[in-house]
C-alpha positions as CSV (number, residue, x, y, z in Angstrom):
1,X,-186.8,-23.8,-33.6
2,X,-186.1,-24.4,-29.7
3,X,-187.8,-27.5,-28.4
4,X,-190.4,-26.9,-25.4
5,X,-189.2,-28.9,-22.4
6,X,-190.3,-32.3,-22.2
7,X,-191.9,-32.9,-25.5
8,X,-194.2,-36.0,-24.6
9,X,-195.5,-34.6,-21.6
10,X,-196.0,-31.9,-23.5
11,X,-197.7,-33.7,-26.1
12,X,-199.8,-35.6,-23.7
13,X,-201.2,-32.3,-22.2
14,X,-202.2,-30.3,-26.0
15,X,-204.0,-33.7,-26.9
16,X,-206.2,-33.7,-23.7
17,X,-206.3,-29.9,-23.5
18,X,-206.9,-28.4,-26.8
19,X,-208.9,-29.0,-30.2
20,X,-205.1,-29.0,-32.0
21,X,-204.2,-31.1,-35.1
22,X,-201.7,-34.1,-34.2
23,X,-199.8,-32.0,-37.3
24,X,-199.6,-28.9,-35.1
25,X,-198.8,-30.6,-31.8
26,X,-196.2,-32.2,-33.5
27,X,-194.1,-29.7,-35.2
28,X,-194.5,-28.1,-31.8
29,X,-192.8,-31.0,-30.0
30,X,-190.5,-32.4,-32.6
31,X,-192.2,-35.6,-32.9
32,X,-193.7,-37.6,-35.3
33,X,-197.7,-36.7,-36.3
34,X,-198.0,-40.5,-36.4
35,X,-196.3,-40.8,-32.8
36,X,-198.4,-38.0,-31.7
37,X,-201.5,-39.7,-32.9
38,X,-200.3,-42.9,-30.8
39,X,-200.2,-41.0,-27.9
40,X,-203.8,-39.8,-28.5
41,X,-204.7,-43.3,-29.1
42,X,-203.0,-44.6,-25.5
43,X,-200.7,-46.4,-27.1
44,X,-197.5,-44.4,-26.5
45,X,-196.8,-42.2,-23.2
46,X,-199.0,-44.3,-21.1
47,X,-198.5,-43.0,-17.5
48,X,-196.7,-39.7,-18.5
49,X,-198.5,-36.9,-16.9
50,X,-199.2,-34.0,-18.8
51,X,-196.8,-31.3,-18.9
52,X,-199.3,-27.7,-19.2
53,X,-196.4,-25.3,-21.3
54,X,-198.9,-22.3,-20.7
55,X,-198.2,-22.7,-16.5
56,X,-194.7,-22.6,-17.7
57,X,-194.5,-19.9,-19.8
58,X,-193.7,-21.7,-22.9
59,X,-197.1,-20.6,-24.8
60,X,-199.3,-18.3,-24.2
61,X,-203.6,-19.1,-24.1
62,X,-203.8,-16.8,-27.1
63,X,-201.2,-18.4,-29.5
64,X,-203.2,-21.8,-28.9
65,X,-206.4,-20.2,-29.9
66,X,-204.7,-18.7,-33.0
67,X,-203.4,-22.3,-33.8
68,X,-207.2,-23.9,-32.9
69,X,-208.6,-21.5,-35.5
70,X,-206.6,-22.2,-38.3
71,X,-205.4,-25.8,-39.0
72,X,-202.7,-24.2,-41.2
73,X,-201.2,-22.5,-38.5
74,X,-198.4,-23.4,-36.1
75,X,-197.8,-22.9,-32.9
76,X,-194.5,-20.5,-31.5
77,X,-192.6,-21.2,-28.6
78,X,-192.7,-18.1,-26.4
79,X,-189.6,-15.8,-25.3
80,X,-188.6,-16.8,-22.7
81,X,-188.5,-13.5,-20.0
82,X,-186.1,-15.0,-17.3
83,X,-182.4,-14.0,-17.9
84,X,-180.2,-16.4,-18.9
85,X,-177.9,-17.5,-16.0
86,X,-174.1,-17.3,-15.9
87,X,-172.1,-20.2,-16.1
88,X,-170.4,-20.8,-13.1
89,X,-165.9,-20.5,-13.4
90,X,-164.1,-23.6,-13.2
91,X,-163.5,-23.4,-9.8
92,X,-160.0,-24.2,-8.1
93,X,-157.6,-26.0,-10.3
94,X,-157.2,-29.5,-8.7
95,X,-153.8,-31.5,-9.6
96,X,-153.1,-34.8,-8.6
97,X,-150.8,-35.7,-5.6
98,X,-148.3,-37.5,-7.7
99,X,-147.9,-34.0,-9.9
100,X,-148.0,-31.6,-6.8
101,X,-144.4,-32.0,-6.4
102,X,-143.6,-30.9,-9.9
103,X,-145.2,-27.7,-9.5
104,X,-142.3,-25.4,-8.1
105,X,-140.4,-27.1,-11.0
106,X,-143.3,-25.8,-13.2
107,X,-143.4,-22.5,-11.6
108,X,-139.3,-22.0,-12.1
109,X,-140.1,-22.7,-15.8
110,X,-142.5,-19.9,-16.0
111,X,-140.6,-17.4,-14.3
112,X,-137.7,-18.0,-16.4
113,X,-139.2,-18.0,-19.9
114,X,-141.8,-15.6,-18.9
115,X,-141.2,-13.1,-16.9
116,X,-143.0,-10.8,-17.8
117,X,-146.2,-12.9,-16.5
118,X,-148.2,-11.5,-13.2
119,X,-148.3,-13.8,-10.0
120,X,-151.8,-14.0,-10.5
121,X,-151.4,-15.4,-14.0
122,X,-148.5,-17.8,-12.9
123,X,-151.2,-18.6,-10.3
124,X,-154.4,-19.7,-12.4
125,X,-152.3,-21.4,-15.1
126,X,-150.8,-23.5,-12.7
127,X,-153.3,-23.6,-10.0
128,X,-150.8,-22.4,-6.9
129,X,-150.9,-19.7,-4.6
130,X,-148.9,-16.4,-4.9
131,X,-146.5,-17.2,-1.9
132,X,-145.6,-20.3,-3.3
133,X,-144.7,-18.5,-6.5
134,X,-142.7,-15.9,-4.3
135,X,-141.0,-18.2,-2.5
136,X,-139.7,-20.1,-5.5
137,X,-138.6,-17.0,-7.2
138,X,-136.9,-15.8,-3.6
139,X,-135.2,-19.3,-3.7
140,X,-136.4,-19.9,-0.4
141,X,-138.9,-22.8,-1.0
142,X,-138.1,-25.7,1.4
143,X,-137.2,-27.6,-1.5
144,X,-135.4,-25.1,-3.1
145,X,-132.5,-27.3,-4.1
146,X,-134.5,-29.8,-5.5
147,X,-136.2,-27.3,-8.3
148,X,-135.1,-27.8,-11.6
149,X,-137.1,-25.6,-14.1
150,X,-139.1,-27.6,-16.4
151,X,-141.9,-27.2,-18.8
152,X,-145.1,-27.2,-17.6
153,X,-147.2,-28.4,-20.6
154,X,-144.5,-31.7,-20.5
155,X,-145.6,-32.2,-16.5
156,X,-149.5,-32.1,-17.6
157,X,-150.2,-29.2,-15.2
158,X,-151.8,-27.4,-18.0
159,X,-152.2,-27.3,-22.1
160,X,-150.2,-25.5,-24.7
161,X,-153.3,-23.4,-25.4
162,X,-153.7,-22.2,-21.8
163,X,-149.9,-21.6,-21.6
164,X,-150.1,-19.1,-25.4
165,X,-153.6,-17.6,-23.7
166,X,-151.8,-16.5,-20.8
167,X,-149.0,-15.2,-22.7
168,X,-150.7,-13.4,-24.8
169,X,-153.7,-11.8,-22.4
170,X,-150.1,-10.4,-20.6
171,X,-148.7,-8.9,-23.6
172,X,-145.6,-8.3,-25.0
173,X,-142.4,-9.8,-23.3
174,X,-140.8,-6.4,-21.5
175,X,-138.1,-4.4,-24.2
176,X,-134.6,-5.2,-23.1
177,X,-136.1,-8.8,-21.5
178,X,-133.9,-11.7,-22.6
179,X,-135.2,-14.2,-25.1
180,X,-135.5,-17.7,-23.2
181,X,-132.7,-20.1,-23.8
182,X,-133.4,-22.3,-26.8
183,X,-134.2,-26.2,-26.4
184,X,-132.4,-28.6,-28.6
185,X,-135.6,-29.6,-29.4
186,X,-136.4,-26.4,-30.4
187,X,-133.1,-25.6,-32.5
188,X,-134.2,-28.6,-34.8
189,X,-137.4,-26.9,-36.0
């Protein structure tokens, strides 16, 4: 069963607003009936203000009545109506100045092995911009002699896992597309 928020205050406003058992306020909360009891007693949650769940849609006046009829009965947290939000994207990829020089190398790598992959993928797995990606595939980056391809999992730009989700959300590699050359690391597996 989902918690209502803020349990004490919660607490501290069925005690001083309704006729319900310390049982029933607290299996609503999650507490202890003995804790709840201290709280009636003023020995616990001194200071807390009372937290009213009906003003907040987590009960409704009628479900409290139920409960302050029947002893036996407990109280149920109410739907809640509001739509849940959606979480918010990652944002832009930060990378660390001391790693933003290995990206063309990174981005070499991927075009070699992967070719089949879109800019845009290239581009969120790596956190770089589509002209960068196009000038390092044109050769006509300003470091262009420089760029030796090299893995990007082994730079730390991103994990294995993003590197096989990308893969796979493009598909297939293309027919007739050559294999990538194998590592020697590789060749001992």
């Amino acid at each position: 069963m989902t918690q209502p928020l803020m349990p004490k205050a919660t607490a501290v406003w069925l005690i001083e607003k309704t006729s319900l058992t310390f049982e029933q306020v607290a299996d609503f909360v999650g507490m202890h009936p003995l804790e709840v009891q201290a709280i009636a007693d003023g020995e616990v949650a001194q200071g807390i203000i009372g937290y009213d769940p009906v003003l907040n849609g987590q009960l409704s006046r009628e479900e409290i009545a139920r409960c302050e009829a029947d002893s036996s009965a407990r109280l149920q947290i109410s739907a809640n109506s509001l739509p849940i939000p959606k979480p918010r994207g990652k944002g832009a990829k930060y990378t660390p100045v001391s790693k933003r020089n290995d990206r063309p190398d990174a981005i070499a790598w991927v075009l070699r092995h992967y070719p089949h992959l879109t800019d845009v993928a290239v581009g969120k797995l790596l956190g770089t911009t589509k002209e960068t990606i196009a000038k390092v595939r044109d050769k006509t980056h300003w470091n262009s002699p420089n760029i030796k391809p090299r893995d990007p999992v082994i730079l730390g730009l991103c994990s294995q896992g993003d590197l096989n989700a990308a893969v796979a959300a493009a598909g297939e590699r293309p027919p007739g597309a050559p294999l990538p050359p194998m590592d020697a690391e590789e060749s001992l597996a």
